[in-house]
KEMI-565994 format. One record per residue (C-alpha): x negated, y, z; residue in one letter. Coordinates in Angstrom, 2 decimals, always signed. Layout:
# KEMI-565994
@c1: X, c2: Y, c3: Z, code: a
...
# end
This chain:
# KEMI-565994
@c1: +2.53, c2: +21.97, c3: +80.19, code: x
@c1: +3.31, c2: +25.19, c3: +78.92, code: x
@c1: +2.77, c2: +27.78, c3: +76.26, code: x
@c1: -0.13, c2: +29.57, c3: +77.45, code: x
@c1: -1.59, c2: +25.75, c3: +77.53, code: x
@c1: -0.92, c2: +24.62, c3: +74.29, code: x
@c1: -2.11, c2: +27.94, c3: +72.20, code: x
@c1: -4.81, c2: +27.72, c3: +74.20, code: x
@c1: -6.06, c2: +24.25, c3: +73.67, code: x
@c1: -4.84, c2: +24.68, c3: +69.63, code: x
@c1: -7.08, c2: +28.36, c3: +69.39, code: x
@c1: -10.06, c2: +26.35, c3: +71.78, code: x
@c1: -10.27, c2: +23.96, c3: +68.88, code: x
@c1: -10.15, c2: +26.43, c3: +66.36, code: x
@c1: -12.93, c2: +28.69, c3: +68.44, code: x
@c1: -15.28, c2: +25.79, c3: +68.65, code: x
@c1: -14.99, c2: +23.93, c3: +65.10, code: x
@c1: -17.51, c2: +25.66, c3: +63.82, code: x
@c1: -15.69, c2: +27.25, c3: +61.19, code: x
@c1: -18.34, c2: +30.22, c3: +60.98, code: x
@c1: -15.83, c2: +32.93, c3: +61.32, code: x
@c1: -14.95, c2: +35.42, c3: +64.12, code: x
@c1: -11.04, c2: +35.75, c3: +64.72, code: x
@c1: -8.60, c2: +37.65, c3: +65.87, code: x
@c1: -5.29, c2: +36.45, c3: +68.04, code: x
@c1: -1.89, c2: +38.04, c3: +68.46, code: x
@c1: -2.29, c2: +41.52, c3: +70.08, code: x
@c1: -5.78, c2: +40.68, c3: +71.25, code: x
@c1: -8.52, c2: +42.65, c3: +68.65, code: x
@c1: -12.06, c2: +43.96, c3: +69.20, code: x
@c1: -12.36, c2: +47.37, c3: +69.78, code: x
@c1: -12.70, c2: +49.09, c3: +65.93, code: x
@c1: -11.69, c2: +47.18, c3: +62.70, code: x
@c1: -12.84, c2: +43.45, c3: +62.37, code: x
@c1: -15.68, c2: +43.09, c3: +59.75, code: x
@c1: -14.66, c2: +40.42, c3: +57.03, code: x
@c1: -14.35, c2: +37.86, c3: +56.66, code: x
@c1: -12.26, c2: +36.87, c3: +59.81, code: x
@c1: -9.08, c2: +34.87, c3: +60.49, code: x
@c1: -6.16, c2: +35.97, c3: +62.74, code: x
@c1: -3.89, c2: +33.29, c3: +64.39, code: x
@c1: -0.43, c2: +33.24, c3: +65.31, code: x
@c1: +2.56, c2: +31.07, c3: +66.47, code: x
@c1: +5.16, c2: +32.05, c3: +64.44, code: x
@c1: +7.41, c2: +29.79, c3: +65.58, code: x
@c1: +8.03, c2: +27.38, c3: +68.45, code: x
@c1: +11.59, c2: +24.77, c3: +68.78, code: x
@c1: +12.19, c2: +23.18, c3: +72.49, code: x
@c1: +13.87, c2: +19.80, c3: +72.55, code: x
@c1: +14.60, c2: +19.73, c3: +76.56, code: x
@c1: +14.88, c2: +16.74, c3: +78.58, code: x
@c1: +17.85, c2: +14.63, c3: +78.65, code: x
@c1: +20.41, c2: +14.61, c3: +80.81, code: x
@c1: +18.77, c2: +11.82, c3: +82.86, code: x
@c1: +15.49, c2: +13.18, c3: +82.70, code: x
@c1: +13.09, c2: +12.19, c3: +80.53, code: x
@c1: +10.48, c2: +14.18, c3: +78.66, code: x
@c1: +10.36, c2: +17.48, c3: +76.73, code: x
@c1: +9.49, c2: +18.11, c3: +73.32, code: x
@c1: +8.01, c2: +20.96, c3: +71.35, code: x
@c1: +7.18, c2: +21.52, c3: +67.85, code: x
@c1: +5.66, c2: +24.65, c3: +66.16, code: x
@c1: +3.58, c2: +25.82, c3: +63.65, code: x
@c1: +0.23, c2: +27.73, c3: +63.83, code: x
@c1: -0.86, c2: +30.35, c3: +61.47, code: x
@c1: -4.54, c2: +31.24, c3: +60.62, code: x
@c1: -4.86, c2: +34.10, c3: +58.01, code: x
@c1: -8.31, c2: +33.96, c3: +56.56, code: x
@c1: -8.81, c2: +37.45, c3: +55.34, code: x
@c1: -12.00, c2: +38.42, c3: +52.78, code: x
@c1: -13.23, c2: +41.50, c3: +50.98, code: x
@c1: -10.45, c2: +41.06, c3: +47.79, code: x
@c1: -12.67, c2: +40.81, c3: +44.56, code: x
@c1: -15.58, c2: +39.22, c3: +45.97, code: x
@c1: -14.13, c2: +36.72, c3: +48.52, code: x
@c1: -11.47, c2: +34.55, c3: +47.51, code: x
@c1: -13.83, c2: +31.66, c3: +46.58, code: x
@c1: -14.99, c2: +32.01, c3: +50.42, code: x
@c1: -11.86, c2: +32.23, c3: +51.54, code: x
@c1: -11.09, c2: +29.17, c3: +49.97, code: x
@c1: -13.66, c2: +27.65, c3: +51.51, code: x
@c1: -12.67, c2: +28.83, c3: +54.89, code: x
@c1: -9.34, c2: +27.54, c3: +54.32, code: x
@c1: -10.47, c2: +23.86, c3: +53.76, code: x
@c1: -12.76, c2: +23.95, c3: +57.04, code: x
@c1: -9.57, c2: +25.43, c3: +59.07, code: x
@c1: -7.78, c2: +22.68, c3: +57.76, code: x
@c1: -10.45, c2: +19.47, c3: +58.22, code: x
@c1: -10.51, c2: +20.76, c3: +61.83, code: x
@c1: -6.49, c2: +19.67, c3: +62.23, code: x
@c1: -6.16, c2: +16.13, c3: +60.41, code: x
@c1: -3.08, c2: +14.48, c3: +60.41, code: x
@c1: -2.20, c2: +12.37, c3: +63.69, code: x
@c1: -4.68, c2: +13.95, c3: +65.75, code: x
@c1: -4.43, c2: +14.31, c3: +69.48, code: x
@c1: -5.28, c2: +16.96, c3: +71.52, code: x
@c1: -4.74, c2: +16.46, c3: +75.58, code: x
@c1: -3.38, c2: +19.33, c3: +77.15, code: x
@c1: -2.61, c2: +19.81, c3: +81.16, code: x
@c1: +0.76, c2: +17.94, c3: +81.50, code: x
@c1: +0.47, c2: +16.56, c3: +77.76, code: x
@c1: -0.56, c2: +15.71, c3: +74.53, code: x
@c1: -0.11, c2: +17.79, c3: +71.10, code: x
@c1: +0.17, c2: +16.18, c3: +68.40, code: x
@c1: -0.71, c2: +17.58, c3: +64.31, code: x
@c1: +2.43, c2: +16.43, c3: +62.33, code: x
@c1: +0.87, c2: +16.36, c3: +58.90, code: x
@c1: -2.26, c2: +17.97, c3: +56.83, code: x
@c1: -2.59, c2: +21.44, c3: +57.40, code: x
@c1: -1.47, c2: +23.40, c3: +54.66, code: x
@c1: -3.30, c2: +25.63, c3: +53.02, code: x
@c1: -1.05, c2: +28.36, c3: +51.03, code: x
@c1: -2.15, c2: +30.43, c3: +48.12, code: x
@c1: -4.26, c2: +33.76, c3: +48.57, code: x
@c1: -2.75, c2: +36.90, c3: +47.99, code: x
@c1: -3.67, c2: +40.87, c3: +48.15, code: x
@c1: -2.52, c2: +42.36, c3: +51.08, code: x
@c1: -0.45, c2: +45.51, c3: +49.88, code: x
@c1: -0.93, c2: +47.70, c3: +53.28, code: x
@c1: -4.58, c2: +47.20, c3: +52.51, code: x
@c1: -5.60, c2: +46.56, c3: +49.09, code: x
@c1: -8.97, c2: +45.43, c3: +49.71, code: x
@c1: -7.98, c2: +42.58, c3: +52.37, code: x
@c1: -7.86, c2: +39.30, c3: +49.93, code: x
@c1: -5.82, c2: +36.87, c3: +53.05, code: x
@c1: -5.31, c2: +32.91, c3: +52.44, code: x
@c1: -2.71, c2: +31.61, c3: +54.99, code: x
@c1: -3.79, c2: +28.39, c3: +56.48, code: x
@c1: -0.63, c2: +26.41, c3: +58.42, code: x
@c1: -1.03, c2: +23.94, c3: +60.95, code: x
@c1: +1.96, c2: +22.17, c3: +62.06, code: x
@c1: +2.25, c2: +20.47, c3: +65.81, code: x
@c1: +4.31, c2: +18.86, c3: +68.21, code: x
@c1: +4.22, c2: +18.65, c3: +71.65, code: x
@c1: +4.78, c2: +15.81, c3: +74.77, code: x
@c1: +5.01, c2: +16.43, c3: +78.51, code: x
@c1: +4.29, c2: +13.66, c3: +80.34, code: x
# end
């Protein structure tokens, strides 16, 4: 198992929840600027737990970002609603099998408040975080 795999299988369920948004992931965007709404994902952050001395499995736990981003004054309810479908698609406990492993969600997704984006004042973006761990078998 390894990182390509897991942000892979996490974005594949993402891609094909049914969400009803196109998205964008890190350093990968559509030729022109993405029509809202849209999402963007990220791993912000990744911690290795390596195997023991006398073997034994590793361990990997991270968090996922997906930044719903709207039209600001006409899209927050939206976005809102975005954010909860983001976040029914990545319950608590569930399991997704990965080549070498299993991931694991650690708790409810959560689902952060919305906010202007000052580079761009007419992006409204609602931050949607999805925390995992990882298991190589």
């Amino acid at each position: 198992m390894n990182r390509d795999d897991i942000t892979e299988a996490l974005k594949t369920r993402l891609a094909s929840g049914g969400v009803g948004l196109l998205g964008t992931y890190p350093a990968v965007y559509p030729q022109g600027a993405m029509t809202r709404p849209y999402f963007e994902v990220s791993f912000p952050a990744i911690d290795t737990d390596g195997p023991s001395l006398k073997g034994g499995l590793e361990r990997e736990v991270g968090r996922m970002s997906v930044m719903i981003v709207v039209e600001f004054g006409v899209g927050e309810t939206e976005a809102n609603n975005y954010a909860d479908a983001v976040k029914a698609l990545f319950p608590q406990a569930l399991r997704i099998p990965v080549a070498g492993g299993i991931i694991t969600i650690q708790q409810p997704a959560q689902i952060r408040p919305g906010y202007r984006d000052d580079r761009n004042e007419i992006d409204w973006r609602v931050p949607v975080i999805i925390r995992f761990s990882t298991l190589s078998q």
